[in-house]
C-alpha positions as CSV (number, residue, x, y, z in Angstrom):
1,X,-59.4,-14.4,-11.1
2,X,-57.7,-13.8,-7.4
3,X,-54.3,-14.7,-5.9
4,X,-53.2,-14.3,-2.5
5,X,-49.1,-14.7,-1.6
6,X,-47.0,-13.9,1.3
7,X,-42.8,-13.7,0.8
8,X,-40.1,-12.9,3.8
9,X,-36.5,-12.3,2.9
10,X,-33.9,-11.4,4.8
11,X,-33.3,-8.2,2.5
12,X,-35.5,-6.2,0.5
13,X,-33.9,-7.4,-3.0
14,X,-34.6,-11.2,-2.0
15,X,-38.1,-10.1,-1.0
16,X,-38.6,-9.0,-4.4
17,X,-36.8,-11.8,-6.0
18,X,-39.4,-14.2,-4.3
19,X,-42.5,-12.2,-5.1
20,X,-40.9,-12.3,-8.7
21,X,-41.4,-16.3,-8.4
22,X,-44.8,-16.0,-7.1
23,X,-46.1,-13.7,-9.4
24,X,-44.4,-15.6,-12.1
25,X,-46.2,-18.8,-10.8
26,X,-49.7,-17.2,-10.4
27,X,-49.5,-15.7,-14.0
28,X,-48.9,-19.0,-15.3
29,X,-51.7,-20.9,-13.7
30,X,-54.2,-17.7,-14.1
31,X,-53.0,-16.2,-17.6
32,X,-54.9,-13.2,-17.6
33,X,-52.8,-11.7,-14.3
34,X,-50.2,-11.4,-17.4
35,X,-51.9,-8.1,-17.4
36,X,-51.9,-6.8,-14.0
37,X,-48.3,-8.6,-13.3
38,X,-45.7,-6.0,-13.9
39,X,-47.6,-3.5,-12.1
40,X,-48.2,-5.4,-9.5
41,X,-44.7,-5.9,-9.2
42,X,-43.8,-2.0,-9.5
43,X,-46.3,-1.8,-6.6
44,X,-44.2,-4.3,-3.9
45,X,-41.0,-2.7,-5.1
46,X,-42.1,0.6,-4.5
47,X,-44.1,-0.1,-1.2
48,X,-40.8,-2.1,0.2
49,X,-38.7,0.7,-1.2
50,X,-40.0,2.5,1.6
51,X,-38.9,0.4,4.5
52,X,-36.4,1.4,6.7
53,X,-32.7,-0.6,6.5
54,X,-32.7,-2.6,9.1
55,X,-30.5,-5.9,9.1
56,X,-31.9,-7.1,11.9
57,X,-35.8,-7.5,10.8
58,X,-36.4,-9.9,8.0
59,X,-38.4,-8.2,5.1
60,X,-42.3,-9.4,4.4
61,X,-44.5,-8.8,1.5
62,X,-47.4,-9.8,1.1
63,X,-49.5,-9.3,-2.4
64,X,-53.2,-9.7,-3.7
65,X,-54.6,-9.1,-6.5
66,X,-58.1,-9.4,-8.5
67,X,-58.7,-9.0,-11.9
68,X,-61.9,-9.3,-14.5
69,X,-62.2,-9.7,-18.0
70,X,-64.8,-9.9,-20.7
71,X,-64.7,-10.2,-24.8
72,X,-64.0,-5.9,-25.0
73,X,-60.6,-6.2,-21.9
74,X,-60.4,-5.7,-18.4
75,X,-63.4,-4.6,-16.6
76,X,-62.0,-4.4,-12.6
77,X,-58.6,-4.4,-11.7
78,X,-57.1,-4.5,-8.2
79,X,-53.7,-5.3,-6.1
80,X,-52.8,-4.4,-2.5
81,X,-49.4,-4.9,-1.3
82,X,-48.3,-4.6,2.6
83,X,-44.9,-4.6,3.1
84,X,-43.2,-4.6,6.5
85,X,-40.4,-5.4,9.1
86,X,-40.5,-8.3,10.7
87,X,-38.2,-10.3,13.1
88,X,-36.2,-13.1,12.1
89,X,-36.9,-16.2,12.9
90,X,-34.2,-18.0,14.8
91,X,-33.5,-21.4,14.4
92,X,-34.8,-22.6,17.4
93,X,-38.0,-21.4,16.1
94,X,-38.9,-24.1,13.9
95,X,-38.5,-26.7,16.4
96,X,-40.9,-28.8,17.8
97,X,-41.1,-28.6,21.4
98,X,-39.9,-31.8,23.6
């Protein structure tokens, strides 16, 4: 089983709070990522962890993960995180042009 997620906050500790809510959300549609989830979560923590402080620059994470079972446990495990700066989007952003 797979899962794919991308989360922007405008700090580091909301980017985390919403890759909480995803991981949350992918563990309980795909219960065997139960396994993989808190490490996967130590993983965008520590990778965001190592952005700059800039208040600027909105903070995006974006996670992936695989993982395989069988009847004797896991038999491939895998998560990549990217974590970067990015710029804010301003509110005139979002609008559809006239």
């Amino acid at each position: 089983m797979s899962y794919s997620f991308t989360v922007r906050g405008a700090l580091k500790s909301a980017a985390m709070e919403l890759v909480a809510v995803e991981l949350g959300k992918v563990v309980s549609q795909q219960s065997v990522h139960n396994k993989d989830h808190d490490a996967a979560i130590d993983t965008a923590k520590l990778f965001s962890d190592m952005l700059e402080v800039d208040e600027s620059k909105d903070v995006q994470v974006t996670v992936s993960g695989s993982i395989s079972e069988a009847t004797t446990g896991v038999r491939y495990v895998s998560c990549n995180v990217t974590a970067t700066l990015v710029d804010k989007v301003k509110p005139d952003d979002n609008k559809v042009p006239q």
